[in-house]
N, C-alpha and C positions, 0 to 999 in steps of 0.2 A: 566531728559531726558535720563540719563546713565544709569538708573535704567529701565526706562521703555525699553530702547534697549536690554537689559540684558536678562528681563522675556521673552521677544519676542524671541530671544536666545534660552532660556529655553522651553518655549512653542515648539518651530521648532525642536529642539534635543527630546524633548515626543514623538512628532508627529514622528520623523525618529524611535525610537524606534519604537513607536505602527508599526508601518510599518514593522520594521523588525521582530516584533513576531507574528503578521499576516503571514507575509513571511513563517518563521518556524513554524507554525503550517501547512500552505499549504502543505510545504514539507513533515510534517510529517503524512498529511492526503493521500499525492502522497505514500508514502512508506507504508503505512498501504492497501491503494489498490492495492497494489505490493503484498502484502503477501498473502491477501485475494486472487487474480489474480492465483500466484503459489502455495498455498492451492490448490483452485478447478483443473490446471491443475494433481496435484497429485493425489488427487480422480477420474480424468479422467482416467490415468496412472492405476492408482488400479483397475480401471472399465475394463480395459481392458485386464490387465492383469487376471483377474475373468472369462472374457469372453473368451480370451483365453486356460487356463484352463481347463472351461469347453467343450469347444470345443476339446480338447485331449480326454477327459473323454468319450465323444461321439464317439469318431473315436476308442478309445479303445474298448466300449460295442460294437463297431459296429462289430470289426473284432473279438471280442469270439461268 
């Protein structure tokens, strides 16, 4: 009877584990779409920065 209360124990403390590195992989799928997230705003940033740029370039040819 002590034995089998034991494994049940054991099974329930697996089961919390599996739970928690489920958990932490979520998290670390949350943080990997974070990065991906502010990657693309920085090639936004970059984009615009390009467009502004060349937007001087044009106001420059414009006034020679």
């Amino acid at each position: 009877m002590q034995v089998d209360a034991t494994k049940v124990q054991v099974d329930a403390t697996k089961v919390q584990v599996d739970a928690t590195k489920v958990q932490v992989d979520a998290t670390k799928v949350q943080v990997d779409a974070t990065k991906v997230q502010v990657d693309a705003t920085k090639v936004q940033v970059n984009a615009t920065k390009v467009q502004v740029d060349a937007t001087k370039v044009q106001a420059h040819a414009s006034k020679v």
